[in-house]
C-alpha angles and dihedrals in degrees: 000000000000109000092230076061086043080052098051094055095049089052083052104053084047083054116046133021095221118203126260141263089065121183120195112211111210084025090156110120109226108217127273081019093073092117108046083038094056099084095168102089080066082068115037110151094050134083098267108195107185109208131195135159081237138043110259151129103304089028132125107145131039104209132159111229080211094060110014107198096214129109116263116270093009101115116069101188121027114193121196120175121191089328111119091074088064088056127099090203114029097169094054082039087058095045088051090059092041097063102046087048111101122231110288089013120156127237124194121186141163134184140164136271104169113032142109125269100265102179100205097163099328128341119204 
C-alpha cells in the first residue's frame, strides 16, 4: 500500500462513520508492510471482515471478487484499495460488489493510473 493511499483511508475513517459490516478487498498484509496494511484499528468499533483471494496475515475471508460467496444486499461498506488492478475481471468484479452492497451502502475504492507493474500476485 502507498502510504498517500494509507492516508486516504485514515481521512476517511475522521470523516465518516461507515456502516458496518465493512469488508476490505485485498485485505492480504505483504510482509514488512503488516502495519501500514492492518486498517482495522481506523475502525474499531465496527464488524471488519478482511478479505483476500488467499489465506494470509490481514485475511478472514477468502473470497473471489469474481464470485463473492455472500448473500445479496449483506455488506454495508466495501473498501478496495488499490485492488482492481489485481482483477482479471474488474467489471464482474464491480457487479459482484454491487450485489452484496445494501441499499444505501458505501463503497470506497482506489486504484492506479500511473504506476509500475508491480506483479504481486498478478498485475493487469
Amino acid at each position: 500500500m502507498r502510504k498517500s493511499i494509507r492516508r486516504f483511508a485514515e481521512l476517511v475513517a475522521r470523516t465518516w462513520e461507515l456502516p458496518g459490516p465493512i469488508y476490505e478487498f485485498g485485505s492480504y498484509q505483504v510482509e514488512g508492510q503488516e502495519k501500514m496494511l492492518d486498517l482495522r484499528p481506523l475502525f474499531p468499533d465496527t464488524e471488519y471482515v478482511g478479505c483476500d483471494m488467499r489465506e494470509g496475515p490481514g485475511v478472514d475471508k477468502v473470497l473471489n471478487l469474481h464470485a463473492i460467496d455472500l448473500p445479496d444486499n449483506s455488506v454495508a461498506t466495501v473498501l478496495s484499495f488499490d485492488t482492481l488492478e489485481h482483477v482479471e475481471d474488474p467489471r464482474l468484479a464491480m457487479q459482484e460488489i454491487h450485489r452484496i452492497l445494501q441499499p444505501g451502502g458505501v463503497v470506497v475504492i482506489t486504484s492506479v493510473m500511473d504506476f509500475p507493474i508491480h506483479e504481486f500476485p498478478y498485475d493487469y
